[in-house]
Backbone as a ProteinNet text record, in pm:
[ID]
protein_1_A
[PRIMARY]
XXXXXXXXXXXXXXXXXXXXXXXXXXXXXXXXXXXXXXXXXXXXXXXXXXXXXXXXXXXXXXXXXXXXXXXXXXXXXXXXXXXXXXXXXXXXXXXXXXXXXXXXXXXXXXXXXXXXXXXXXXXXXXXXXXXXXXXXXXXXXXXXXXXXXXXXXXXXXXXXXXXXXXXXXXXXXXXXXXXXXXXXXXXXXXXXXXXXXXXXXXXXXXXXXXXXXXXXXXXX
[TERTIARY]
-323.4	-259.6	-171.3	-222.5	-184.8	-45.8	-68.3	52	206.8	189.7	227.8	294.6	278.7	362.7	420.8	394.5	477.2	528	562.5	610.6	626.8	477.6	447.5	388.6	457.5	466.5	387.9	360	198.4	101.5	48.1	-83	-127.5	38.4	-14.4	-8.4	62.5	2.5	-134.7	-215.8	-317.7	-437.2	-361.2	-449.8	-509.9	-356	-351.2	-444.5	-425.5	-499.8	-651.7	-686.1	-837.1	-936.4	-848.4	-839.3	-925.5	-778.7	-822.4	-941.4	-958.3	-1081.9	-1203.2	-1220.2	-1310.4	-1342.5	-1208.4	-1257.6	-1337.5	-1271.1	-1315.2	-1428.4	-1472.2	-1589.8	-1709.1	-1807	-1913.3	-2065.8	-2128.3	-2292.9	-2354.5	-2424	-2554.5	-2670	-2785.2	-2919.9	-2894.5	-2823.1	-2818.4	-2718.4	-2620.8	-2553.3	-2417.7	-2315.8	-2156.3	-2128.4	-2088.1	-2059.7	-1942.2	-1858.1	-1689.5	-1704.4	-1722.8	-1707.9	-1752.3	-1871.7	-1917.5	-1887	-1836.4	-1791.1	-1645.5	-1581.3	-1458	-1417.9	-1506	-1479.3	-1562.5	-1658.7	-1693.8	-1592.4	-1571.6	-1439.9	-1335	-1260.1	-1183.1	-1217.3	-1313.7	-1383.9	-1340.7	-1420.5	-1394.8	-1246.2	-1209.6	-1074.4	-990.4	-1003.5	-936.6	-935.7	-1081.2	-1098.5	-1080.1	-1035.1	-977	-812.1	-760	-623.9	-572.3	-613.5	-528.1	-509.8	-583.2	-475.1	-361.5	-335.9	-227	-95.6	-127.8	40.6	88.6	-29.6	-22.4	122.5	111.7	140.3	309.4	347.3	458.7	560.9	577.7	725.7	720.9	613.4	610.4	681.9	622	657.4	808.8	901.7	988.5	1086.7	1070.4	1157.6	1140	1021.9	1000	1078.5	1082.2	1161.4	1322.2	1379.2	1536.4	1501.2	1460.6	1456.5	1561.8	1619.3	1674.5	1809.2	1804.5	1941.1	2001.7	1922.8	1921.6	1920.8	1984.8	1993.3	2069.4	2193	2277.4	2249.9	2156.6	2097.4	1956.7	1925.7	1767	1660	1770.6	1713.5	1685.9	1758.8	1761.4	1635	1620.7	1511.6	1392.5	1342	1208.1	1167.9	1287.9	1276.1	1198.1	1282.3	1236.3	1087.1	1057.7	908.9	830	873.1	758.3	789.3	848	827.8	711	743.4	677.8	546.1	493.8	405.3	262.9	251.8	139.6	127.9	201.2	133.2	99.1	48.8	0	-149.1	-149.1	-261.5	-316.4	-279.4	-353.2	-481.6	-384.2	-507.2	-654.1	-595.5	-723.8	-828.2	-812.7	-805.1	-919.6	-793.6	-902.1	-1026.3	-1012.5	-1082.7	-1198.2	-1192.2	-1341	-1380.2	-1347.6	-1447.3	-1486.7	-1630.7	-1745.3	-1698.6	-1706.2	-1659.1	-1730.6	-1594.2	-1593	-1715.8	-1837.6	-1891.3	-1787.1	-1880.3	-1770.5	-1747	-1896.2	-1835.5	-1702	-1727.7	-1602.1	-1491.1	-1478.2	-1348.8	-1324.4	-1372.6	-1304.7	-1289.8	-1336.7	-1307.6	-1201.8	-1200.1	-983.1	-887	-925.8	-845.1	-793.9	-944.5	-863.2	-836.6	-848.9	-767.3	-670.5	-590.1	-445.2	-368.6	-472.5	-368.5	-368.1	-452.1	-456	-355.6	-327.2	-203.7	-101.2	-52	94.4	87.7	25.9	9.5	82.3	33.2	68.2	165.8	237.7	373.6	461.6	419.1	519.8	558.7	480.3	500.1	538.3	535.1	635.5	746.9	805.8	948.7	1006.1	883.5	975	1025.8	917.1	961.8	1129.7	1132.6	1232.6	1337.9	1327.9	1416.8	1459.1	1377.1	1375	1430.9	1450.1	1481.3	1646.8	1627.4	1762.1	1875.3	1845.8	1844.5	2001.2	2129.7	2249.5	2290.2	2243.3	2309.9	2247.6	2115.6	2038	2103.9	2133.4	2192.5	2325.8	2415.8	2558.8	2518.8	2396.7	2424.3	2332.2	2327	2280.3	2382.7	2460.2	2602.7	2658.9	2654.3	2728.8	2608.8	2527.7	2498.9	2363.8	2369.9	2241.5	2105.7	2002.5	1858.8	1796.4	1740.4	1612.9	1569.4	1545.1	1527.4	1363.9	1283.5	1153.1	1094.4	959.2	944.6	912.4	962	918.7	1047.1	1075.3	1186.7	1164.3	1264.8	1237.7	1170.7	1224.8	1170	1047.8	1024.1	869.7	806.5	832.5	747.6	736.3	808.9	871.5	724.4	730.8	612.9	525.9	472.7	408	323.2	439.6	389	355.2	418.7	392.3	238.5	247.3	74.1	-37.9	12.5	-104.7	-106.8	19.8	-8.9	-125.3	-99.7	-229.1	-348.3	-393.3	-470.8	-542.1	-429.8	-495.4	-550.3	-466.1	-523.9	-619.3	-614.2	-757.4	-902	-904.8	-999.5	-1058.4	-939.5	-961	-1036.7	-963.9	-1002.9	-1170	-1182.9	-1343	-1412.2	-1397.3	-1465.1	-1549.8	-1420.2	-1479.4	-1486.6	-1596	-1561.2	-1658.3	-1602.2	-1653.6	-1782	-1876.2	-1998.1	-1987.1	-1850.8	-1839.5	-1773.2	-1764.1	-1749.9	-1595.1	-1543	-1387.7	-1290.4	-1393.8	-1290.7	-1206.4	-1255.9	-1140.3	-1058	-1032.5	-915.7	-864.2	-850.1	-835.4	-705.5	-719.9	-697.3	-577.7	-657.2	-543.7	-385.8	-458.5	-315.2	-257.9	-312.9	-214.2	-115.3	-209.1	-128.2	0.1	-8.6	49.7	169.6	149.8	244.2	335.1	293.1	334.7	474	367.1	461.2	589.7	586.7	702.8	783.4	735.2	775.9	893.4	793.1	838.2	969.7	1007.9	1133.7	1264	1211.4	1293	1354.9	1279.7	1277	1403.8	1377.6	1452.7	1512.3	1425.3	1439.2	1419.3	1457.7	1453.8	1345.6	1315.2	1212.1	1075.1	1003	926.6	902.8	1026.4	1003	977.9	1051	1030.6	898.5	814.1	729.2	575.9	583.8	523.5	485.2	639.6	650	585.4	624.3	575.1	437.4	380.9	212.9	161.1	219.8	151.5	153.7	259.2	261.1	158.8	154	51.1	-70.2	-121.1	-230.5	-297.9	-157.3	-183.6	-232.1	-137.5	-204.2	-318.6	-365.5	-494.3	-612.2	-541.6	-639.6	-620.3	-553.4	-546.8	-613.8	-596.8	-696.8	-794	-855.5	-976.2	-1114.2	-1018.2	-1093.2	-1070.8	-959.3	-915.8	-850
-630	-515.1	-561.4	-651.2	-696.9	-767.1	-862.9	-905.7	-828.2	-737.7	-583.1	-553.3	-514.2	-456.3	-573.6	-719.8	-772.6	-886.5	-833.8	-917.7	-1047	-1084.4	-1219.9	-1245.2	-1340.3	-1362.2	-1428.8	-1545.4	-1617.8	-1540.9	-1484.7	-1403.3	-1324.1	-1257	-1195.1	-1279.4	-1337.9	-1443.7	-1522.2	-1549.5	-1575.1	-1481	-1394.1	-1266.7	-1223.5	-1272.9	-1196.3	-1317.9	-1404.3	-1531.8	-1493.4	-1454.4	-1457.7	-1342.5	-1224.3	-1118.2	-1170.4	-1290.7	-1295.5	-1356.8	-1462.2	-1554	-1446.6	-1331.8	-1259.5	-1160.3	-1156.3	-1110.8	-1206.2	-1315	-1438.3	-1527	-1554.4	-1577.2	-1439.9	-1470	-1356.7	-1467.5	-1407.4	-1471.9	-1378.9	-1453.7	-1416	-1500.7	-1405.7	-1477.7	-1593.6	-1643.2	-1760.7	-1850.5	-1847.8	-1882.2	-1837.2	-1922.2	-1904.6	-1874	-1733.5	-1701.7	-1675.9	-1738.8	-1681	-1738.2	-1755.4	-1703	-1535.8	-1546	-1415.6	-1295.1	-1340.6	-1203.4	-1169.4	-1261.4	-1228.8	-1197.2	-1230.3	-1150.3	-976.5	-962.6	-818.6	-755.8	-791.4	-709.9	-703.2	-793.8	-761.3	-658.8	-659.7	-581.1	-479.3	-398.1	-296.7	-207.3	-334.6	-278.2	-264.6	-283.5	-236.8	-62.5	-33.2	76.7	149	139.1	239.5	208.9	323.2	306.8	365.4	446.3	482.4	314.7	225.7	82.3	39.6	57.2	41.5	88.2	223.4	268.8	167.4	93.8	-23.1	-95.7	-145.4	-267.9	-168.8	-99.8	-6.5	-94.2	-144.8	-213	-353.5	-416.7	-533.1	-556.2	-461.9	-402.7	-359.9	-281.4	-249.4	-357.8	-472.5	-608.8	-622.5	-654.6	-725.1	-696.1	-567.5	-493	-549.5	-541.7	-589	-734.1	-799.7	-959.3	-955.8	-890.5	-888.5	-875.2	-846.7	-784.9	-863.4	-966.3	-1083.6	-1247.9	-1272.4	-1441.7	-1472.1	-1414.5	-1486.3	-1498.2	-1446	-1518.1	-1504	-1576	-1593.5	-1657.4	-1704.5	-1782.3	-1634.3	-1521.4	-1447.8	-1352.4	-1341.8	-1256.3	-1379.1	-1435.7	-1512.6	-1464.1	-1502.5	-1477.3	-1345	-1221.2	-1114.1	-1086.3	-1148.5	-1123.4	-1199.4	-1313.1	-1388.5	-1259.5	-1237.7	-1117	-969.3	-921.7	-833.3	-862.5	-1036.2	-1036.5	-963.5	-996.5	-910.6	-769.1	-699.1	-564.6	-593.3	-722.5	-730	-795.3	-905.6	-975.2	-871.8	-783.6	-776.5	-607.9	-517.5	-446	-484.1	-536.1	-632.3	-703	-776.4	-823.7	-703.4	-583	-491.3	-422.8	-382.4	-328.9	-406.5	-539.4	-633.3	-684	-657.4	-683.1	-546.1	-560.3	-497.9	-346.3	-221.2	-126.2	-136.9	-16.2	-55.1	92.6	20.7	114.1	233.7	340	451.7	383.6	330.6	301	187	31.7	-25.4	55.1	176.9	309.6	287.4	371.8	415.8	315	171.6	112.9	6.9	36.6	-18.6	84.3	192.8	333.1	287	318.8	324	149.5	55.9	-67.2	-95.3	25.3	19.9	119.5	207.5	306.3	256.1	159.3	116.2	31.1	-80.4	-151.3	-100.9	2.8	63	165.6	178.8	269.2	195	21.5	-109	-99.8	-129	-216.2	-84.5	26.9	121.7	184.6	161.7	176.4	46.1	-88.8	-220	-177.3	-126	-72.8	47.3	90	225.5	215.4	100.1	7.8	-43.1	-110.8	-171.6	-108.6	7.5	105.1	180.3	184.3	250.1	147.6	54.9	-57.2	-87.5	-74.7	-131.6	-3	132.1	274.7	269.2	228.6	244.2	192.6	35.8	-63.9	-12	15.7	66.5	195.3	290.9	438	376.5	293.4	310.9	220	148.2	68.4	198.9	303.1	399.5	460.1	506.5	542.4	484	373.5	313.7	268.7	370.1	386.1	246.9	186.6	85.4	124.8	56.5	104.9	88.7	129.8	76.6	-69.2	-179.6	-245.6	-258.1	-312.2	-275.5	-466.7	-458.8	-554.4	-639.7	-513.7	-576.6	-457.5	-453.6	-388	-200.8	-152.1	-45.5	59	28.9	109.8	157.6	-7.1	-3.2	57.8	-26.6	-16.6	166.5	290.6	355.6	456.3	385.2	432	398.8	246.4	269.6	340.8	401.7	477.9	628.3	661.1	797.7	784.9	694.6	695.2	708.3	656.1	607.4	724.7	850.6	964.5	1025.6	1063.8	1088.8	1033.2	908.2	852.8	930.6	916.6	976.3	1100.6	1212.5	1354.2	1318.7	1282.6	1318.4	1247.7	1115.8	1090.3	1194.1	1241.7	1403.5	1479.1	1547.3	1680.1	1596.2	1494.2	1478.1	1427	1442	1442.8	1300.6	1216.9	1070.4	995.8	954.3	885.3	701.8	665	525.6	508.6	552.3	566	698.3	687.1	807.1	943.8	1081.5	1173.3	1204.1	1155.6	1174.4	1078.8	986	901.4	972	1058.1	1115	1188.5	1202.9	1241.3	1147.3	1030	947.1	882.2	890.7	906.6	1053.1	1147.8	1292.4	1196.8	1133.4	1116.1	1025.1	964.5	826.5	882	979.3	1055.5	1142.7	1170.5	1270.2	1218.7	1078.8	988.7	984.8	879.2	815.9	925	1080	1163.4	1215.6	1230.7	1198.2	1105.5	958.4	832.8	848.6	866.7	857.3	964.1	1046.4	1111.4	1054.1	992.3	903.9	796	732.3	625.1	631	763.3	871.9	781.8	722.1	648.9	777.5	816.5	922.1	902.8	770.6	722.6	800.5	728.8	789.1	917.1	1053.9	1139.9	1211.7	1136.5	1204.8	1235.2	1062	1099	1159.5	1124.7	1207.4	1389.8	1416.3	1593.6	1568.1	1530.1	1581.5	1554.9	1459.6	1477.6	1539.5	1591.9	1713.1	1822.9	1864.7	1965.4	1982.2	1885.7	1874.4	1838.8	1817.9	1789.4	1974.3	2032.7	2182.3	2276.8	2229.9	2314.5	2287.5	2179.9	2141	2217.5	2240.1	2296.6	2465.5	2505.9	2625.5	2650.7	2601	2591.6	2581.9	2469.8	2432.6	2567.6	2617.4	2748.4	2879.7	2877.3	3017.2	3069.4
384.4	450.1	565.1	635	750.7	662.7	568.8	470.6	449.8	415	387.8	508	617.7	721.9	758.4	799.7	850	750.9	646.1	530.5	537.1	553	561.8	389.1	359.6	172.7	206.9	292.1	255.5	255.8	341.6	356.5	230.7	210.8	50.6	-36.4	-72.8	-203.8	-201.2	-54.8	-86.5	-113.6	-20.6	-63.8	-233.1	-291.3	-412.4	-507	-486.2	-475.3	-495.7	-396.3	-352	-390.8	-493.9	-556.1	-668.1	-707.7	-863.3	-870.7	-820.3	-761.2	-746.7	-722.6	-646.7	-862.7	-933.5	-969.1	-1133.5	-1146.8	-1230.4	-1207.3	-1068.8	-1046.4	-959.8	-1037.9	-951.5	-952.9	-862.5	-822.6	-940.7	-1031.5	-1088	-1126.7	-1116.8	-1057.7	-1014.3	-884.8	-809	-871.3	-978.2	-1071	-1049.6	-1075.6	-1112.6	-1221.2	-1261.1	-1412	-1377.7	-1530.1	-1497.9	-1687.9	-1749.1	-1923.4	-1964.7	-1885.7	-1944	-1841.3	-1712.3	-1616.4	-1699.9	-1741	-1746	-1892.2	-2002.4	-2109.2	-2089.1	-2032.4	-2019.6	-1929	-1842.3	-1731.1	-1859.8	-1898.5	-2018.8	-2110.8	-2162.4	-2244.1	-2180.1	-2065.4	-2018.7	-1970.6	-1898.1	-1863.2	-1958.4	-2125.4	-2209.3	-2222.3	-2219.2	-2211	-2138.3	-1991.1	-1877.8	-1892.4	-1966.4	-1980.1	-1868.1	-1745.1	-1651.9	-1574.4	-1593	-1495.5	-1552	-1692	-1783.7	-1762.4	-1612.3	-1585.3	-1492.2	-1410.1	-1302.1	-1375.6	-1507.9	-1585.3	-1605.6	-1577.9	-1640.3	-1570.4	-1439.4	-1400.9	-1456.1	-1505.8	-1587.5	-1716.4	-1770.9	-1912.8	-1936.6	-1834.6	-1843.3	-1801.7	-1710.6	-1704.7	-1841.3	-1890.9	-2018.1	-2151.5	-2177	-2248.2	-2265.2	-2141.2	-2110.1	-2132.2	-2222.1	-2276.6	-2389.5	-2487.3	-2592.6	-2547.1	-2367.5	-2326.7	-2240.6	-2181.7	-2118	-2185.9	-2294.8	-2297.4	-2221	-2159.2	-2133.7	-1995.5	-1893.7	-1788.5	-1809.1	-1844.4	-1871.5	-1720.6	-1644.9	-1527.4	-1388.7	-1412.1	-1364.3	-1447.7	-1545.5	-1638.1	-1595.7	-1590.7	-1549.1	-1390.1	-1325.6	-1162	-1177	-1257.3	-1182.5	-1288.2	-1407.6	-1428.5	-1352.2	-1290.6	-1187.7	-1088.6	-1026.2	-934.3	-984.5	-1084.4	-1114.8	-1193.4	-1192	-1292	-1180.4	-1041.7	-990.3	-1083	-1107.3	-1212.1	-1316.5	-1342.8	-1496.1	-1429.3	-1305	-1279	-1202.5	-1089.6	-999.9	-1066.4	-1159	-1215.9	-1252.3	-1299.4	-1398	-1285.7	-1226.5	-1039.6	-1007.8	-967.6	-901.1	-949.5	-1058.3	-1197.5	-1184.8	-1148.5	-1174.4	-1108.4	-950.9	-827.5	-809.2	-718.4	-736.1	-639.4	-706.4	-636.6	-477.1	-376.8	-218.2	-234.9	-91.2	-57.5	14.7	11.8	162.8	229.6	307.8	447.6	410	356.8	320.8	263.9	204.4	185.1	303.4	388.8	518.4	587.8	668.7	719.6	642.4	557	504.6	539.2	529.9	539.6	752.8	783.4	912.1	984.7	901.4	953	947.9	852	770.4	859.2	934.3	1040.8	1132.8	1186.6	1310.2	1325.6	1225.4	1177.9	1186.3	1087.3	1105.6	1218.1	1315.8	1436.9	1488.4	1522.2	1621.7	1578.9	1453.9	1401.7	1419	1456.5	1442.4	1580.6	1687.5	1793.8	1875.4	1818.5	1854.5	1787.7	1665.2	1617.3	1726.7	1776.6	1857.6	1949.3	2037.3	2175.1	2173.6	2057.5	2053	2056.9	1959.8	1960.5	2081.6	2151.4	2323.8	2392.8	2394.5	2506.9	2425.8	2316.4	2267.4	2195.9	2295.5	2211.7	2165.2	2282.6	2251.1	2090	2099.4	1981.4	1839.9	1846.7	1668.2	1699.2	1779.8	1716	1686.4	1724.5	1684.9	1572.2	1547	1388.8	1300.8	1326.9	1294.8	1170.3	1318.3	1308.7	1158.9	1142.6	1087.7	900.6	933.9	777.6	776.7	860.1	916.9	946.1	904	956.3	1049.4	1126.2	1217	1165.9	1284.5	1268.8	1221.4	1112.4	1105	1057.1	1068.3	1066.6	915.1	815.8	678.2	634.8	461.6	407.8	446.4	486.9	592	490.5	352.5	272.9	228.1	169.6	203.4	301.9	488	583.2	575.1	564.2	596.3	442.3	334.9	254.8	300.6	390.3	458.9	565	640.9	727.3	662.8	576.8	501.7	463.7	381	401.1	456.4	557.5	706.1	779.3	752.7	780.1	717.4	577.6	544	606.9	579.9	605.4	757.1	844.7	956.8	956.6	913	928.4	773.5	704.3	588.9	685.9	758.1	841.9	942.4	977.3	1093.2	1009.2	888	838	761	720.1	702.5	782.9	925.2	1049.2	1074.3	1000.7	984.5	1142.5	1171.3	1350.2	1333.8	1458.8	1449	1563.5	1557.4	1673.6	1771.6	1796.6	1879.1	1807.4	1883.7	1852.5	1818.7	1954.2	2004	1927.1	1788.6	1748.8	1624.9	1579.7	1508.2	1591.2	1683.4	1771.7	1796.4	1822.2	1756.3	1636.2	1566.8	1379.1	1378.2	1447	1445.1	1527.5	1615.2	1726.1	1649.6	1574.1	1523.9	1402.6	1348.7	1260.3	1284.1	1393.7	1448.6	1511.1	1564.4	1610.7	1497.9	1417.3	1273	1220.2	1225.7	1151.4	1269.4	1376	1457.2	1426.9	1426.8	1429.7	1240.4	1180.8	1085.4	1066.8	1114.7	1135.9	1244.5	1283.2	1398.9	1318.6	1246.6	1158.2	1017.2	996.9	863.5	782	744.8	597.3	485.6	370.7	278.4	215.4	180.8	71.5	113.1	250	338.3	350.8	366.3	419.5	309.6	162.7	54.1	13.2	51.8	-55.5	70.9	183.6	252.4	212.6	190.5	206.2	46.9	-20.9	-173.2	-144.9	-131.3	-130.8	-58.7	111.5	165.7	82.8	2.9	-71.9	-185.8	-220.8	-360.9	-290.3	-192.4	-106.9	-89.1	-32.3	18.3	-147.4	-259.2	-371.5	-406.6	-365.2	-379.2	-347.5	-172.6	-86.5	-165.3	-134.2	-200.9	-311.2	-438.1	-569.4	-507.7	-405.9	-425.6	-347.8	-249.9	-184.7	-182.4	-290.3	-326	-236.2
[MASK]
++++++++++++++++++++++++++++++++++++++++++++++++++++++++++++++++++++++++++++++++++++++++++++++++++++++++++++++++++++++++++++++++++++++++++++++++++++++++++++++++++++++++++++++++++++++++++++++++++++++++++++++++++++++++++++

């Protein structure tokens, strides 16, 4: 996660690394199994076809092969790029599901993260307000510390993240810590309009929306 906001490519590649590792070797009765963990995880994960949409931007480089000989050095690059959606399902699928408590304490290590990285982007933006609005001006982004697009889905997320921690009255020892979680959220979604990347604001508003029909269905 930490990988992720500050688009540090080592951290995630070992990360992604230590995935697969986590999900090819497992402890049993005091023992290293990786023949028989990894043909049953196979086994199984054949049968859960919702990870199979994971594999959809893999599949679709792959496709444009019949359309690509004539740069073929450019068609490899971008399936080594996209091959994580073919390894990392499979990856997740077969390490050992996250307790709640491990749910929520990724949930709120990931807001606490883009809280930091997004209020060091705002700083900057405040101290340096003239030069980023006139490269504003000029059809330019906020300077961010990973691709703005991404960071920017990033933060749409971590909105949620915050108010769903609020609205299930999730706290860390104390009472006042989901107030907490509300403020970071609450920041973020300011922040994240300041920021006005489209990608972000897009997909923010669509899932509050489909979040709200939710709520609605769900209590009449």
């Amino acid at each position: 996660m930490f990988g992720m906001l500050i688009s540090a490519e080592f951290i995630m590649s070992v990360s992604m690394i230590t995935i697969i590792a986590l999900a090819l070797f497992q402890w049993q009765n005091g023992k290293l199994s990786l023949r028989i963990q990894l043909k049953n995880n196979f086994k199984n994960f054949k049968q859960q076809k919702i990870w199979w949409l994971v594999m959809i931007p893999f599949l679709l480089v792959l496709l444009t092969m019949p359309y690509s000989t004539e740069d073929s050095t450019y068609l490899l690059e971008r399936l080594r790029i996209k091959l994580p959606f073919i390894v990392l399902p499979f990856a997740f699928f077969s390490i050992p599901t996250f307790t709640k408590k491990q749910y929520y304490f990724i949930h709120v290590a990931f807001l606490v993260m883009a809280t930091i990285a997004s209020l060091s982007v705002f700083s900057n933006y405040l101290i340096n307000y003239e030069f980023i609005q006139e490269q504003l001006g000029k059809g330019q982004h906020m300077p961010t510390p990973t691709n703005h697009i991404r960071f920017s889905l990033m933060i749409a997320y971590s909105i949620i993240i915050g108010f769903y921690l609020f609205y299930k009255k999730y706290t860390i020892k104390y009472a006042w810590t989901k107030w907490i979680f509300l403020a970071c959220g609450l920041f973020l979604f300011v922040f994240l309009h300041i920021l006005s990347v489209r990608s972000g604001l897009a997909v923010f508003y669509i899932t509050a929306f489909v979040l709200l029909l939710r709520y609605i269905w769900v209590t009449k």
